[in-house]
N, C-alpha and C positions, 0 to 999 in steps of 0.2 A: 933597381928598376926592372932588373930581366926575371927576377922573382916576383914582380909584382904583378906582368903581365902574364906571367906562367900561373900567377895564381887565380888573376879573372880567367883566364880560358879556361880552365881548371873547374873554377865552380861555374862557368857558364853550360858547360859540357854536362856537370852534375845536376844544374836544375833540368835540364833538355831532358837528361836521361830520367830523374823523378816523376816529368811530368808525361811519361811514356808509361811507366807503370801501372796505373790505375788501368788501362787500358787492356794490358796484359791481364790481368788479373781479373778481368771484367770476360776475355773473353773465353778465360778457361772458366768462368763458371757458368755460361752458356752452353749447353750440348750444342756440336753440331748438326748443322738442319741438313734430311736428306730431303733434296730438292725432287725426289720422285715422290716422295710424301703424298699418299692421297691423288695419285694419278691412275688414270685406265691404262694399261698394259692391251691394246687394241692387236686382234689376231685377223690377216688377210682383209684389214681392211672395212669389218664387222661384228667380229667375237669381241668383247670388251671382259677382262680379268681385271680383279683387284685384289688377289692374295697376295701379290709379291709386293706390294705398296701400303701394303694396310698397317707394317711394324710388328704382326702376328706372327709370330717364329711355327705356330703349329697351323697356319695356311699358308700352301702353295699350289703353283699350277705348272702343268704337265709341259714342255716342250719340245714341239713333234720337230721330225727333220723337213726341209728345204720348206719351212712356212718362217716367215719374219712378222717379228712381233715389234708394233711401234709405241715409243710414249713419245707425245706433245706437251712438253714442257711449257710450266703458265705464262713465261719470260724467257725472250731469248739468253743464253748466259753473256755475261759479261766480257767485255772484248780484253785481250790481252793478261788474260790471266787461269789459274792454273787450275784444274779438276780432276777429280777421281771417278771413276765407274766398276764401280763393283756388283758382281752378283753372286749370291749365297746359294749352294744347291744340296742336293741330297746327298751325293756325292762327288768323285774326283774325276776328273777327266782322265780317259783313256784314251793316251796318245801314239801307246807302242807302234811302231809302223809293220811289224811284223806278223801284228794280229790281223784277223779278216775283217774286223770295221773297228774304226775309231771314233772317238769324239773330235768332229771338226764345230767348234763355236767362233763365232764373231761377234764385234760388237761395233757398231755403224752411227756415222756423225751425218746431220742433215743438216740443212738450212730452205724452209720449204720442202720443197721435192726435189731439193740437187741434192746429192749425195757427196759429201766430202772426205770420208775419209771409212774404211774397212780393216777393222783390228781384227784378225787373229789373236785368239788366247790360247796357248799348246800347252796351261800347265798344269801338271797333273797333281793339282789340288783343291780342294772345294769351296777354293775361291780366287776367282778369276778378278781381275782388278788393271785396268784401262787408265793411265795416267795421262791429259793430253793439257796443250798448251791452244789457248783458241788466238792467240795470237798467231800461230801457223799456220791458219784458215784464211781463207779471200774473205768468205761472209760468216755472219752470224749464225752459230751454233742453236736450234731451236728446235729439234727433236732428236730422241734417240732410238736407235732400234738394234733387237738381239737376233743374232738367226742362226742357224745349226745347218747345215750339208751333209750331214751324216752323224749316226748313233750308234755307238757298240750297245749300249744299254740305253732302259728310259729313263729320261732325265727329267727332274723337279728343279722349279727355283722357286727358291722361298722366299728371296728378297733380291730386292735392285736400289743400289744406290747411287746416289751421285752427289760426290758435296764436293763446294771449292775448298781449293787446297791439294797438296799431295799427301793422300792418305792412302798408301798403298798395303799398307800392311793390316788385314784385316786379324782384329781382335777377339776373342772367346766373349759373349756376354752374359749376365748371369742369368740363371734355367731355372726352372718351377717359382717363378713373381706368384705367390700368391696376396692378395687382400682382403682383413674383415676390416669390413665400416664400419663403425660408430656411428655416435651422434653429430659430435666434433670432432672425432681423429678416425684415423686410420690405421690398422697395423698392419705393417708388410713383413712376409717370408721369403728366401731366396735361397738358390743353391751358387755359392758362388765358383767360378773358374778355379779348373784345378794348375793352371799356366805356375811356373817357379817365379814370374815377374809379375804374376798380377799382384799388385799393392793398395787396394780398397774401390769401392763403391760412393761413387756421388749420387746424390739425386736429388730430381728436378720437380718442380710441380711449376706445370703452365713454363717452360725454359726460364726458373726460377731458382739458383741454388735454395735448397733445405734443409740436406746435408750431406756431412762429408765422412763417412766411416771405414775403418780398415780391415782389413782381408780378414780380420778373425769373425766381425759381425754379419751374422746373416737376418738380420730382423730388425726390424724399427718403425715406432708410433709417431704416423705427424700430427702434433696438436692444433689444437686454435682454430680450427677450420670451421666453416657454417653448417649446421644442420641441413638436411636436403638439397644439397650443393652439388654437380657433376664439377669433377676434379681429372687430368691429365697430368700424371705423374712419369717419369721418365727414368730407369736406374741404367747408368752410363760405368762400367766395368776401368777400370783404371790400371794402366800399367807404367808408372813413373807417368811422365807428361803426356805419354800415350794414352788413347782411350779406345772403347770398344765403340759401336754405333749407338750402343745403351735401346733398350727393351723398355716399351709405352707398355702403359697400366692404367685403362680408364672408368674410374671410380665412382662411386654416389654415397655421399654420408646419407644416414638415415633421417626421417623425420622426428624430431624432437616429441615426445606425447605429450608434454604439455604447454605444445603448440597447436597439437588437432583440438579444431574447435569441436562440440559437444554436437548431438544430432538437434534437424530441426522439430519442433513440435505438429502434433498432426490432429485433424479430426477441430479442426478450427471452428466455431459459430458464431454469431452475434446474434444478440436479442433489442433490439432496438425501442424506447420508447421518444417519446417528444424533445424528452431531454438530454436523456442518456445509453448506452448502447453497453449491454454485459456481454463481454468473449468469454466464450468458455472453449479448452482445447484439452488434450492429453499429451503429458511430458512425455520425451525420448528415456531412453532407460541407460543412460549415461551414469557412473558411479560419481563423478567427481560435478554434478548437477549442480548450480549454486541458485539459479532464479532465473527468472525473466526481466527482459526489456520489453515496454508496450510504446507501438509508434503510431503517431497520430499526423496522416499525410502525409509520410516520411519522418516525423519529429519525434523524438524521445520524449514521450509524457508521465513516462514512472516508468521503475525499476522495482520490483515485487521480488519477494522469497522461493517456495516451492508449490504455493500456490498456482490449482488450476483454474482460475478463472478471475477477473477483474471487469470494475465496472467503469467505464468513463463517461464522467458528468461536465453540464453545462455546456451541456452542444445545443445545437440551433434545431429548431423543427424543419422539416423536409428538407434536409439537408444531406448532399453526397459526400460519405465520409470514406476514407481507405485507411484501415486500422492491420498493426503486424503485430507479428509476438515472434521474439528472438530469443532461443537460448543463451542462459548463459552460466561458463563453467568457473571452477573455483580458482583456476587460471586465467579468467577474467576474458577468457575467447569465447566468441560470439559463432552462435552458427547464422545461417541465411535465414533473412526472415519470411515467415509466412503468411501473408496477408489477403484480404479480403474486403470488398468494397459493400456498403450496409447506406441505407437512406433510413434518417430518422423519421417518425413517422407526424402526424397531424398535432398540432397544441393540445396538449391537454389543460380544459378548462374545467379548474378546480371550484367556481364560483358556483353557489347553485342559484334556481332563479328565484324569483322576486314569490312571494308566501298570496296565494288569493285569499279575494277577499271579496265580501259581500255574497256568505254561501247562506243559503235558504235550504229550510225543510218544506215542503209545501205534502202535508198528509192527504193520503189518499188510503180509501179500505185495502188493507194488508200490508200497504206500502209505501214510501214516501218518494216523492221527486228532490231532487237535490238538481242547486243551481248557485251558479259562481258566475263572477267575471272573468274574462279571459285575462290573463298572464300578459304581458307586452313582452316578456323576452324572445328576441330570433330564436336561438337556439333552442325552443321549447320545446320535447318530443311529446309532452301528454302529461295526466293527472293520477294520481291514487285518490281512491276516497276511502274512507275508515268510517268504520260504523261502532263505538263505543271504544275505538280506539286499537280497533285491528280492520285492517286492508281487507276489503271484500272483493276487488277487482284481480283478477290473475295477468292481464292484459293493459296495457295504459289506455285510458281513455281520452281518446281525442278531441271530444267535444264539451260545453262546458254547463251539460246538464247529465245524470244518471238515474234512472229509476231503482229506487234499490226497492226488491221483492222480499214476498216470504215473511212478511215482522208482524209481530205479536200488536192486534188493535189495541189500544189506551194503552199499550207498553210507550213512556218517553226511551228516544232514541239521541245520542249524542253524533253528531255528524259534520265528517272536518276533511278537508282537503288539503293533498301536497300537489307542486308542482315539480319533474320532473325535466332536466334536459338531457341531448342527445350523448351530453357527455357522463351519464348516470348521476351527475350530480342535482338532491334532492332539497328542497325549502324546508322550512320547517311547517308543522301543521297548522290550517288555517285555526282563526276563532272558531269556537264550537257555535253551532246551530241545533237547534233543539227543536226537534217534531215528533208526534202523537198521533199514528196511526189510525183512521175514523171509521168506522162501520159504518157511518152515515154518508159516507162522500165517497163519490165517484168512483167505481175501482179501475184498476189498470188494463185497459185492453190488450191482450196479448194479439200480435200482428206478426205478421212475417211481409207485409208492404212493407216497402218503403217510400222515398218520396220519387225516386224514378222509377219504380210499380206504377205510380197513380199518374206519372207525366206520362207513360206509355199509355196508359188507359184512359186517359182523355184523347188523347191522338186516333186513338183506334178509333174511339169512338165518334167522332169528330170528321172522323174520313169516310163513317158512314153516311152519314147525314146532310154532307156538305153535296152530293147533286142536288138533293130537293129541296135544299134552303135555297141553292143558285136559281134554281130553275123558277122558283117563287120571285123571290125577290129580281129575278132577270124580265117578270111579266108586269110586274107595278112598274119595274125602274122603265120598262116600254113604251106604256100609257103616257110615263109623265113627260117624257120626249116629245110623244105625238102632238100633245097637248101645247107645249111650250112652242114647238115648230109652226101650229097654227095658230095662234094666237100674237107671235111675235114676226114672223116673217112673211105667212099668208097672207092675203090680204081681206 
């Protein structure tokens, strides 16, 4: 029985402790976070620094004696528990008291504008490190500040840290992080710690273990990563369960090329009829060029070769159309489309009109008169007439008689008419009419009147004559007044 219960404690004890490991193990592969990370190093209250917070091992800033430099931490720290404050510098403190100036540093706990607590650091090495318990404090811990009262020499800090825990023992990290980008990886170079306990290199992408390599490697490619991606890589110096603060490296993989789309097309036009509207443009000078996309109001209406120019049919008349043309490359990327807004223009009417009819010769000496009836189509712009079967008119005729001149008496003449519309479309020729020029009849008056010549010259003349036809006719219409008054109302 005393074995049995020796044996559930036993393995109750051993799941407790299993189920504690993941734990462990999870947080060694997290870098520790310095909590000054990314903060202003603020001087008298106005100067704001960020060399010694940046993780830049080759930025730091200067610090002068009896001035205090403050950091405001984003959260106050954590009550009842334990922190490190370390500062990295160019060199070691000089504390001999024998010398004529020393390095007197401090490192100060605030809460607000109280002031809790003023560490002296006396040791003469180049790196100062502040272990404190904020359980020892009244209040909450929520700013830190460094100050100096005296300098044998000038002093640089490179770096300030602060992480929970007691990490007092400041570690070597590895020097010269170089990185070339890729596409999708990255290769990194490093020089590592020359320490007899350093025993390899972790690192972190985004506080991500990615790997774990020992003290002989100084070099290694991360895969798998996205093209044109910014990446935060981290390499954390390893001495047994110890680690160093580990040294940020922030990266950009390159652009994949054949993800950059192709150039857009330029020198765009449209030619627009009733129906259809032809773009014409000129390609970009892209090697891997596969064709065009052509958009219709936004919409894909064909996809075309290496052709420069395309026609789009069975559009509407007078209508607002917005037509693109998009590259596109033999990686099937599009560049931006370029577009242009085009109105189709008036119907074109292919019908031509109705063929006249009832054309007459009427002979005249040297000449004939020619007469038709008028056409009924709206759209009619005018006539051709043909004399044996060629157009004598240069001009359309708008009316629906012509004197045709100049023709040979007793020659027959063949005489036919078209009608034409506004829209160039022509009839076919009328029946032929046949007239024979006559010596004997009438010939053709050449005039340069016309018929508002002759309404103006009635007018004129009309406006002469009109006082003394008034003046006549004013002396009869007199009489016959007088005449009517006495005979009808006299007595």
């Amino acid at each position: 029985m005393r074995f049995k219960k020796c044996f559930a404690v036993f393995s109750i004890m051993m799941i407790m402790c299993l189920s504690v490991l993941p734990s462990f193990a999870s947080a060694e592969e997290i870098a520790n976070e310095n909590l000054m990370s990314g903060l202003p190093i603020v001087e008298g209250g106005s100067l704001s620094y960020y060399q010694a917070t940046d993780g830049d091992e080759k930025t730091s800033m200067t610090i002068r004696a009896s001035r205090e430099y403050i950091v405001k931490l984003k959260k106050p720290l954590k009550g009842d528990s334990t922190y490190t404050l370390k500062g990295k510098f160019n060199r070691g403190f000089v504390t001999d008291l024998n010398l004529p100036k020393r390095d007197i540093f401090y490192y100060k706990l605030y809460s607000g504008n109280s002031q809790l607590e003023v560490k002296n650091i006396p040791l003469s090495t180049r790196n100062g490190s502040f272990v404190f318990k904020t359980g020892a404090y009244p209040k909450s811990i929520d700013t830190i500040g460094i100050a100096v009262s005296d300098l044998a020499l000038e002093l640089s800090l490179i770096d300030l840290y602060l992480y929970e825990g007691d990490i007092s023992l400041m570690r070597d990290d590895v020097s010269d992080l170089n990185a070339i980008e890729g596409i999708n990886d990255v290769s990194f170079s490093w020089k590592n710690p020359v320490s007899s306990d350093f025993t390899g290199v972790k690192i972190f992408r985004d506080n991500t273990l990615v790997a774990d390599v020992g003290k002989e490697v100084e070099s290694y490619k991360v895969k798998d990563l996205e093209g044109n991606k910014n990446y935060n890589f981290k390499f954390v110096a390893m001495y047994g369960k110890d680690m160093s603060n580990g040294v940020q490296k922030g990266v950009k993989t390159l652009v994949d090329p054949k993800t950059i789309p192709p150039g857009p097309v330029y020198s765009l036009t449209a030619e627009p009829t009733d129906k259809t509207v032809k773009l014409k443009w000129k390609k970009p000078k892209d090697d891997d060029l596969a064709g065009f996309k052509i958009l219709q109001n936004g919409k894909q209406v064909a996809e075309i070769g290496l052709e420069e120019e395309f026609t789009v049919k069975n559009l509407q008349p007078l209508t607002d159309y917005t037509f693109g043309v998009i590259s596109v490359d033999r990686d099937k990327n599009d560049s931006p489309p370029v577009s242009l807004s085009v109105k189709t223009l008036e119907e074109n009417d292919e019908e031509p009109p109705h063929v006249p009819s009832n054309v007459f010769a009427k002979p005249s000496n040297g000449a004939l008169i020619a007469s038709w009836d008028k056409v009924s189509d709206k759209d009619l712009a005018g006539y051709n007439l043909y004399v044996d079967g060629k157009k004598i008119n240069s001009n359309l005729i708008t009316s629906t008689n012509f004197v045709i001149k100049n023709l040979e008496n007793s020659k027959k003449y063949k005489i036919q008419v078209q009608a034409v519309d506004r829209s160039g479309n022509a009839s076919e020729l009328s029946l032929a009419a046949f007239g024979t020029p006559d010596v004997n009849t009438i010939p053709v008056i050449e005039s340069n009147y016309g018929v508002k010549d002759v309404s103006d010259g009635v007018g004129t003349m009309f406006s002469q004559i009109w006082p003394a036809l008034a003046f006549s006719v004013g002396i009869v219409l007199a009489f016959y007044v007088i005449y009517k008054l006495k005979h009808t109302i006299l007595p």
